[in-house]
N, C-alpha and C positions, 0 to 999 in steps of 0.2 A: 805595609798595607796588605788586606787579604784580597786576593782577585779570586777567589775561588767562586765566591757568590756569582761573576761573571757567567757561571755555564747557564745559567739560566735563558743567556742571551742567545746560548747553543740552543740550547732545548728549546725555545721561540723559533730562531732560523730554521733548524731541521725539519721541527713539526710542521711550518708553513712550506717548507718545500715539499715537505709528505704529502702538502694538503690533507692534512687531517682537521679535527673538527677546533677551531679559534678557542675557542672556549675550553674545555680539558687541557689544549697545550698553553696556554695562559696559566693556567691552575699549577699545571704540572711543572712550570720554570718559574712559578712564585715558591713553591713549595720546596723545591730546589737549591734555588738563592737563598729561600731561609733556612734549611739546613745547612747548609755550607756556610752560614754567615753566624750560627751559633746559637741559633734559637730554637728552643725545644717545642715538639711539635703540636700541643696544646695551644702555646702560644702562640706558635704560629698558624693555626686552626683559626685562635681567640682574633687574632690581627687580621686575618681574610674576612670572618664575618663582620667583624667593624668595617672594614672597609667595603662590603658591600652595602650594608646598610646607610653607611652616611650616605653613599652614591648611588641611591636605591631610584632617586627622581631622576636619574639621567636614563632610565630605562623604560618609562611612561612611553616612548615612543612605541615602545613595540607591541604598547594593546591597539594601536591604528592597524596595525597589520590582518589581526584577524578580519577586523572590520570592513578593511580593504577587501581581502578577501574575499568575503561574501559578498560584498557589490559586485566584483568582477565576475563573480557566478552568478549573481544576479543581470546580467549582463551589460555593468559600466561602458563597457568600453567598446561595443555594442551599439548602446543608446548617445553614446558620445562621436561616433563616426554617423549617425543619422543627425542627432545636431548640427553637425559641422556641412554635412550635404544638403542642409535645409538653408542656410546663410550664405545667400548667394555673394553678398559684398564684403565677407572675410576670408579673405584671401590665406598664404598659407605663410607669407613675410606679416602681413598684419595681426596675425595668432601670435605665433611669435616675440615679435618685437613689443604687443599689447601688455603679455604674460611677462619680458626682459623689465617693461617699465612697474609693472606692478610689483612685482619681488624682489625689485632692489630697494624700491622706493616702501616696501614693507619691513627690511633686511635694513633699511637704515634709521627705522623707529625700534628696531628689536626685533620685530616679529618673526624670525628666520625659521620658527617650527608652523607658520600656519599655512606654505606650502614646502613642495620637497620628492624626490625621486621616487618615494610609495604612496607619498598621500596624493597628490597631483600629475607626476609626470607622467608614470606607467598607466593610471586610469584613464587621463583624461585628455592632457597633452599630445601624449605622445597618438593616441590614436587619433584626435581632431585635427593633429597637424600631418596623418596619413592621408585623412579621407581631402585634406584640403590637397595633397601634393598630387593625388588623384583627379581631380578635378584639373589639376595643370596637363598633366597625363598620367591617362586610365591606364597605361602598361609598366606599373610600376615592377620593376624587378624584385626579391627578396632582399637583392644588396642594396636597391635604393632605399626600400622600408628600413633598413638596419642603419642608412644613414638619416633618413626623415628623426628617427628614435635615437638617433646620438646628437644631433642639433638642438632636438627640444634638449633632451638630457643637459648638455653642455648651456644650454641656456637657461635653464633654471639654475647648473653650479655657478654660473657669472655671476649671475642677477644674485646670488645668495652672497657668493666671496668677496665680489666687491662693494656691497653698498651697507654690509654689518660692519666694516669698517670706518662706517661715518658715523653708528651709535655709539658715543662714548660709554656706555658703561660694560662694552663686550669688551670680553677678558685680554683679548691679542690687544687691544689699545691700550691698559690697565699694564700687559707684559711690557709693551713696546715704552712707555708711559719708567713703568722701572728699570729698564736699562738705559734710558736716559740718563735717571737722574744717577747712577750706579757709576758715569762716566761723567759727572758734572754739569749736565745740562737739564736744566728745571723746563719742560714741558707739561702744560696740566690737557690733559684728555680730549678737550673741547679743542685745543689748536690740533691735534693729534690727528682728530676726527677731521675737521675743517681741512687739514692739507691730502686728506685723503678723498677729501669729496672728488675733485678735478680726476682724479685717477678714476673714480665710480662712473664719472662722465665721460669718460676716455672711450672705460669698458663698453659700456651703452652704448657709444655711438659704432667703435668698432664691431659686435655681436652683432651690431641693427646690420650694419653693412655686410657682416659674412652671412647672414639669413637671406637678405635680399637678393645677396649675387648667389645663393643658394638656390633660389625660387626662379634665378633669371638664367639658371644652367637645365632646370627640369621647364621651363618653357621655352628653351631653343632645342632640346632633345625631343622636346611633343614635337614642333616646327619639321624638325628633319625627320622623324617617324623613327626614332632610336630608342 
């Protein structure tokens, strides 16, 4: 066997310790791999553009971005903390835990790109659920905003990881689905998804619980004046 093609996995490791730029050192340890694995460099040119092009729709996400963008200069997030300071009776566990049910329960029809950490959390979430934490108390630190912005964060990953596991036609169910059967055990996608649901409900209710004791730590630190 040749392991040569292996350095490739060097040239990934290194370049992401360099922190250099993902994209060039991907290029540069496919290119790699395929010379050291025998293939001449045309070819290997020919096989990188096919493989971009069949996987050309997994990159549709990144025209959100500019768009994103320009709301946020237009001042999203902004007009999203004056939202949030006009709704007296949505608290900052009730944003939250509203947003956990919605995107799981969106995540487990398919939906899992129509929200997500550029399109929703950084614009909208994550500042609604500052101005809300605000409202618990107005002395917020820089390190509380950094955790207000990791709770949404972490709660939109929940809400996405656990409840795309109850649509059968996403791919980890389909993988999970053939290593069954590759070990003798016939499971079709629908029980797969079904025994996953309970765990999606586990998720929910635990998140719901670390938001709220979240909300009841920044309303005994108003109390004490900390």
């Amino acid at each position: 066997m040749n392991y040569w093609p292996l350095l490739g996995v060097a040239v990934i490791v290194i370049g992401f310790a360099l922190r250099f730029n993902a994209v060039p050192v991907v290029v540069c340890a496919a290119i790699v791999s395929g010379l050291l694995a025998g293939l001449h460099l045309p070819d290997l040119l020919a096989l990188l553009g096919k493989s971009f092009v069949s996987s050309r729709l997994l990159l549709l996400f990144v025209l959100t971005l500019p768009a994103i963008g320009l709301l946020e200069h237009a001042g999203l997030r902004e007009h999203a903390q004056q939202w949030m300071g006009r709704m007296r009776g949505l608290t900052f566990a009730r944003l939250l835990i509203g947003y956990l049910l919605v995107r799981e329960g969106l995540a487990m029809l398919g939906l899992t790109g129509v929200a997500g950490p550029a399109q929703t959390v950084r614009p909208l979430l994550a500042p609604m659920g500052e101005a809300a934490a605000e409202k618990i108390h107005p002395g917020l630190s820089d390190a509380d905003r950094d955790d207000v912005r990791a709770v949404a964060a972490a709660t939109d990953n929940i809400g996405r990881f656990f409840g795309e596991d109850v649509f059968i036609a996403l791919g980890a169910v389909l993988l999970i689905q053939g290593f069954y059967v590759q070990h003798g055990i016939d499971l079709t996608p629908l029980s797969i998804a079904l025994w996953a649901l309970p765990t999606a409900i586990a998720a929910f209710v635990i998140q719901s619980v670390r938001v709220w004791l979240f909300q009841r730590r920044l309303v005994r630190r108003a109390r004490n004046g900390a």
